[in-house]
N, C-alpha and C positions, 0 to 999 in steps of 0.2 A: 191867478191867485194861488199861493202855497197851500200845501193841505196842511192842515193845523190838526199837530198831536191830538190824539184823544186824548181827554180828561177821567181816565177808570181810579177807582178808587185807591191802588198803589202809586200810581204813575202822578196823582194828583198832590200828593206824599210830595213828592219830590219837589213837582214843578210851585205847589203852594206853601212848601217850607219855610219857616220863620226862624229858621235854623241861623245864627250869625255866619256869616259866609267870612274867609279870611280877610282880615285884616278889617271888619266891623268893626266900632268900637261900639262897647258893651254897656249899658247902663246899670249901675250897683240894686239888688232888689233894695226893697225898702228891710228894716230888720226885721230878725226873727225874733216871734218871741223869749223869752227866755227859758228858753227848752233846750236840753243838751242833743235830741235826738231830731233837732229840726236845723238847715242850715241853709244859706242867703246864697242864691245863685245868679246868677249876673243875670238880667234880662236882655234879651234882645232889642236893638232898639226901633223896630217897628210895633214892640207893643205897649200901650198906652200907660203911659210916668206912675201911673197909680197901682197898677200889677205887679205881682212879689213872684216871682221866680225859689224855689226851695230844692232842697234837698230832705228827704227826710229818713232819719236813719234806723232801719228797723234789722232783728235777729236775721243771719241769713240762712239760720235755721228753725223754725219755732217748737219744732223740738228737741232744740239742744243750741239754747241761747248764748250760752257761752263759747259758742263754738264760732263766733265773729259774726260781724254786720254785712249788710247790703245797705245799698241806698235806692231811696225812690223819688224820680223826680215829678216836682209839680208846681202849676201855675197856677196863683191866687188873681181871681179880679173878682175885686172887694164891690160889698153893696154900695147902692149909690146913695141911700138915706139911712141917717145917722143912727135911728136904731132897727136892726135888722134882725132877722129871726134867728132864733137860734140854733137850727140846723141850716145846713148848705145844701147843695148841689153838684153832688160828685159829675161831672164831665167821663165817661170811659170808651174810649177808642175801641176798634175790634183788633183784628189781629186770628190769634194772639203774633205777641212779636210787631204788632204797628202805636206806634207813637203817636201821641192824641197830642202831648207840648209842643211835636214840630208845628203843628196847625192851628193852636189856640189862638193865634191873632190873624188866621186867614180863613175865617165863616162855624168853625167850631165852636166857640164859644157865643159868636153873634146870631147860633140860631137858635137858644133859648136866650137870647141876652135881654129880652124884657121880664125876664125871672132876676135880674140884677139888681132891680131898687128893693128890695126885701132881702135878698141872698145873696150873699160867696158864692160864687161861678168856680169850681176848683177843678181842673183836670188832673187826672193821676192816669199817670203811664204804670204801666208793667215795669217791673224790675231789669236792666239790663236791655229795655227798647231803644234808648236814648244814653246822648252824653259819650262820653269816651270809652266806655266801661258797655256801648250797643254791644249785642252779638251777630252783627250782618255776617255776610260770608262772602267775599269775592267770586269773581267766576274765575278759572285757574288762565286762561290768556290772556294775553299784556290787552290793559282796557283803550289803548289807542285803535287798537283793531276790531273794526265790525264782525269780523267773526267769533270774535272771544264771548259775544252778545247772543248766542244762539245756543250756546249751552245751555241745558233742562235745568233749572234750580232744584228740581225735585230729584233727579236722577242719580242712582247709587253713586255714581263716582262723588258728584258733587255734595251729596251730603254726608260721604267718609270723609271729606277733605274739608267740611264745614266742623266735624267732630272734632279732627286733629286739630281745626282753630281752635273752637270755642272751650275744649277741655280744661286746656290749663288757666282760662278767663272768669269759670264760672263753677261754682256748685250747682251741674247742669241736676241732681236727683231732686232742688229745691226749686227748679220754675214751675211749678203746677197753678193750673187755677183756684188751687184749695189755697196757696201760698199769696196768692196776687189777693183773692178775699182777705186772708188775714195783712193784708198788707194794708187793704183799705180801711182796716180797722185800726191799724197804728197810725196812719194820715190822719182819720178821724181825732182820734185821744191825742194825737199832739199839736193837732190844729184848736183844737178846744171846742165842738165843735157835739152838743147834745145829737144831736140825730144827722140822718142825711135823706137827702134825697137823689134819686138819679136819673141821670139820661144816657142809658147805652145805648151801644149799637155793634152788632154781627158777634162776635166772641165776647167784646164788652160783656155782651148780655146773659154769657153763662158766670161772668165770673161775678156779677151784680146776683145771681140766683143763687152761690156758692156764699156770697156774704149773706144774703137773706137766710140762709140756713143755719148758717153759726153763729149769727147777731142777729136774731127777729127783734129784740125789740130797738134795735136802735134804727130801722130802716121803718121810713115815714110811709114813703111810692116811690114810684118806679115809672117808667117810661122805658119800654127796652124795645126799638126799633131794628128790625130785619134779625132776629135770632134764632135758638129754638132747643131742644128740650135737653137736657143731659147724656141722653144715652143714643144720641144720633154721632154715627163718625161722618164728617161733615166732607172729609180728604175723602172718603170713600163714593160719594153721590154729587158733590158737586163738577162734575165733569158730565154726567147724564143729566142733571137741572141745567147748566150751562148749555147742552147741545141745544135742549127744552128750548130754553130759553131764544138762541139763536133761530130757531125753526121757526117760530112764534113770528119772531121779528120777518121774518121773509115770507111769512104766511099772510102777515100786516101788509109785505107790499104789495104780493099777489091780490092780497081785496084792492088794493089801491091803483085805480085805472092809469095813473101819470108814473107809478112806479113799474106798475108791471108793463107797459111800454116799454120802461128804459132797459128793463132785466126779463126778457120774459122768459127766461129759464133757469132762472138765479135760484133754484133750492136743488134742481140739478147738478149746476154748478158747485156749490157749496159741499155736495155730495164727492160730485168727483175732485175737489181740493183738499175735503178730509181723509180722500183715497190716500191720494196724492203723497198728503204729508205722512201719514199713517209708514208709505214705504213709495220711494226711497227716502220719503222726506221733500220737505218746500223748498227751494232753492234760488238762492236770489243773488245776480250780482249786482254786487252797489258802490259806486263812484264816492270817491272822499277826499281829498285833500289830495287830489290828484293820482291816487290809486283804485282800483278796483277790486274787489274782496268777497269773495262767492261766500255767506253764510248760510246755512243749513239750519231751518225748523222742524221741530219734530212733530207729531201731532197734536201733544199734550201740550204744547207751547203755543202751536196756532191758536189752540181754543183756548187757552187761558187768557189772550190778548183777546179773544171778539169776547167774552164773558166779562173783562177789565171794563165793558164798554160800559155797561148796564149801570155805573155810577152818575151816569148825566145820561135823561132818555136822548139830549142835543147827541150824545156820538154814539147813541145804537141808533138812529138815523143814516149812519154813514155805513151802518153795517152789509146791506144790498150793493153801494159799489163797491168796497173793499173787495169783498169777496167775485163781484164780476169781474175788476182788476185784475188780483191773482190768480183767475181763472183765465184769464187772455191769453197767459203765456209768451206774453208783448212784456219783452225785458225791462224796460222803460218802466213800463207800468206797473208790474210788479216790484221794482225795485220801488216803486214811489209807497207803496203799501208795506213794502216791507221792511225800509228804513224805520220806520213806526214802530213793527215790532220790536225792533231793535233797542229805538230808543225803551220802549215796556221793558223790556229786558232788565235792559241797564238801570229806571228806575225799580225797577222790583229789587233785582241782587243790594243797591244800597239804602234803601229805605228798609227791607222786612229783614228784624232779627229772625235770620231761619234758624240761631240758635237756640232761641226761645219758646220759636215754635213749633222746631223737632224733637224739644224735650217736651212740650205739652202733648204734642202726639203720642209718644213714646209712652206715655203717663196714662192715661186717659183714652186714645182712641185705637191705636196699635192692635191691644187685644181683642177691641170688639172687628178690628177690620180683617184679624190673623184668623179669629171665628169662622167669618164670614168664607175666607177662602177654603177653610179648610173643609167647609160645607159644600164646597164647588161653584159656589158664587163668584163670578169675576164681575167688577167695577168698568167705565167705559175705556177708561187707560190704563195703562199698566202702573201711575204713580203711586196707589196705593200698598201694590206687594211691596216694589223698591222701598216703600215708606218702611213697611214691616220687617223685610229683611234687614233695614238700618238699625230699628231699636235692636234688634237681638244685644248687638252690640254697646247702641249707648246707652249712657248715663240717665237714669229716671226715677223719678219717683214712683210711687206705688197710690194710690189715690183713696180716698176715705169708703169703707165698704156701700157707705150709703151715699155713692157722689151720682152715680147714673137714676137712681130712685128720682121721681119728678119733686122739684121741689114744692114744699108745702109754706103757706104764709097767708095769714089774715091781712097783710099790707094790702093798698088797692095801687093795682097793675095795670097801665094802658099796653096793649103789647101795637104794635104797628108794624104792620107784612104789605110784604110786593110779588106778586104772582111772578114777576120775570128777575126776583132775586137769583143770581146766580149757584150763591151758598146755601144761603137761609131763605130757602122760598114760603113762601106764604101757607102752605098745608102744615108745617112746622110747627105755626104757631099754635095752632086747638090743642099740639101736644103738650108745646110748653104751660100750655095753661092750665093741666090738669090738677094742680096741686092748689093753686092762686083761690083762696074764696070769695074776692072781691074782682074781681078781672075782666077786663073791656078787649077784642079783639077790632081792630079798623084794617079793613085792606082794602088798601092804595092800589087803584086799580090802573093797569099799563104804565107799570114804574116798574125800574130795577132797585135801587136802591130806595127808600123810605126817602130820604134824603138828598132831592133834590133843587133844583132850579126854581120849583112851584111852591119850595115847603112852607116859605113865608106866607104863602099866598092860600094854604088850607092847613097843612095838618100840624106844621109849625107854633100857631095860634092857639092853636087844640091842646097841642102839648105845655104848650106854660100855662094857658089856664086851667089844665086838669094839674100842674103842681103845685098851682097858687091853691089852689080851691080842693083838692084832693076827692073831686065829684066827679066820678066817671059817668055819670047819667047827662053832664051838663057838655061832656062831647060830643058836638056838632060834625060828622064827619062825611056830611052829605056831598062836601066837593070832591070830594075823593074820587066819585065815582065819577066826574064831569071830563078826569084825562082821560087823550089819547096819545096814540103815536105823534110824534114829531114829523113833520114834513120829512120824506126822505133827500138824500142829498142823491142828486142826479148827475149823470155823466158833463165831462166837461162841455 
């Protein structure tokens, strides 16, 4: 049987895109209304005749309007009963820099979509994630070759050569999260649209905290899955919750008698392959189209691919043989592992505008992470100095004095955490909630992402009827606790 790609949360970007592939043909949205700042973008035609695809055109400075537009794209699927409430249901991707329209016809939208006969299901992307105007960044060798795939997306080189892109593309000093909130306020007022409600998740869910703060009263509730508080730099610790998280996983199959037979030294293992890659690096050759082509991972890159896993517990399952694979040092075998990262690679570099989310860094987490070293604290990799050493140089905004302050709001809040989140793990949450006076915390226990495979099946149901009903006592979240690990996947 072939090993089947994981499904991590960038790479799923890609592989479940509803992006028109060349030579689609397009379907017209239905029109807009008659608003000059609202505009009809062709829909894809795998999403259903009834969906309005827009453009929506907002300052691309809000403090200094006359200084030209941005556009913000987004998909409408309209209630399904004829009179529906007055506010919606903003949809918001994490990121930043990830695109929530490439996936709204591929389980995005369908996992509150019993919130649809009463409400507009609306996703709103970030400014510049999507469309022709994305800020992705290439990796600098030609993409026919597997080794061009093993370059660090984070690493100085690659995100000086990400700046010289995206400079002359973008008023990079205007992507902030304080920008994307007020963004969600002009979707709102040009959609017509009294209040909102929402469902983030991971970044989403600061910039849904950033609009509750400038617009209290138009925000009804909330739902913000896998997040956390304003003044965490996320770039800085997610690489030590990621290793967490991985330990965890091999700790799950050392309890497990059928697993730790097939590995019985798989955290060992795992040890001496973080060595490994740490210096000189992972090394793999891989057969392709009749070639052979030795690519080189770094550390920061192994672990960003076994951390990608944690979006389906189905491929942190896989986590214990991967890693006894690329411990074999059987070429074969390790090439079979490490084509995969490759492909991770290649969906990261074009799916995530790292332009968007080297200017949200640069804005917002930069300083608190420049802090931090200068105190003599080092992070588990080295991507967050490279992170810091890059803004000196670029383009950023400067962020509201009161942006890290936790935010404060009488809205009632479900927040929903995963112990084996990579980013946003689950102790995050108590912090985000310090402000919240009405605020429910649920954690989904032995998940990575909030957001998976089961979600229909407990916390999914949870979430639309605390939006329908705006009753955080009437959440039921007792299955939460009923998961486990997923069967591991064992040697051939």
């Amino acid at each position: 049987m072939p090993y089947r790609l994981p499904t991590p949360a960038l790479a799923a970007l890609a592989a479940a895109s509803c992006i028109l592939s060349p030579g689609a043909p397009a379907r017209a949205a239905a029109p807009a209304a008659d608003n000059p700042a609202v505009a009809a973008d062709p829909c894809p035609p795998s999403l259903p005749a009834n969906w309005r695809c827009l453009r929506v055109i907002v300052p691309q400075d809000y403090a200094a309007p006359e200084a030209g537009t941005a556009e913000v794209r987004v998909v409408v699927a309209p209630a399904t009963r004829p009179k529906p409430k007055p506010e919606a249901v903003f949809l918001i991707q994490g990121g930043p820099g990830v695109s929530g329209t490439a996936v709204a016809g591929a389980g995005f939208v369908a996992s509150i979509g019993a919130l649809q006969a009463n409400h507009d299901l609306v996703v709103v992307d970030e400014r510049q994630v999507s469309g022709p105007d994305a800020l992705t960044c290439p990796p600098s060798g030609p993409p026919e070759k597997f080794s061009t795939w093993g370059e660090d997306v984070f690493s100085q080189g690659h995100l000086k050569a990400c700046l010289t892109r995206s400079a002359p593309r973008a008023g990079l000093a205007t992507l902030t999260t304080e920008t994307f909130a007020r963004d969600l306020e002009s979707v709102r007022a040009a959609l017509g649209y009294d209040g909102l409600k929402f469902y983030a998740a991971n970044h989403g869910g600061r910039i849904v905290q950033a609009y509750m703060r400038r617009f209290p009263g138009r925000t009804r509730a909330a739902v913000l899955a896998d997040t956390g508080p304003m003044d965490e730099p996320i770039a800085w610790s997610s690489a030590r919750w990621t290793l967490r998280a991985v330990k965890a996983t091999l700790a799950a199959c050392g309890a497990d008698a059928t697993c730790r037979a097939a590995y019985p030294h798989v955290q060992a293992e795992f040890d001496a392959l973080m060595a490994r890659a740490d210096s000189p690096g992972l090394e793999a050759s891989i057969a392709h189209d009749g070639v052979t082509e030795t690519v080189v991972f770094d550390r920061a890159t192994v672990l960003a691919f076994f951390g990608a896993h944690f979006h389906f517990m189905r491929d942190v399952a896989a986590i214990p043989f991967e890693v006894h694979e690329l411990a074999s040092r059987d070429p074969g075998r390790v090439a079979a592992v490490a084509g995969n990262i490759a492909a991770y690679q290649k969906a990261l570099f074009s799916r995530l505008a790292l332009g968007v989310w080297m200017s949200v860094e640069c804005a917002e987490e930069a300083p608190l992470m420049g802090a931090r070293l200068a105190r003599g604290e080092r992070p588990e990799t080295g991507r967050a100095a490279d992170i810091v050493a890059v803004c000196e140089t670029w383009p950023h905004g400067t962020p509201p004095a009161d942006f890290h302050d936790p935010v404060r709001s009488d809205a009632p809040v479900l927040l929903l955490a995963s112990p084996l989140e990579p980013s946003y793990p689950a102790e995050l949450a108590a912090r985000a909630a310090r402000g919240f006076s009405h605020v429910r915390i649920v954690v989904d226990a032995n998940h990575g992402h909030v957001f998976d495979d089961d979600w229909q099946m407990c916390l999914g149901p949870e979430a639309v009827g605390f939006l329908e009903s705006l009753d955080l006592a009437a959440v039921d979240a007792r299955c939460a606790a009923r998961f486990r690990f997923r069967p591991f996947r064992l040697p051939r």
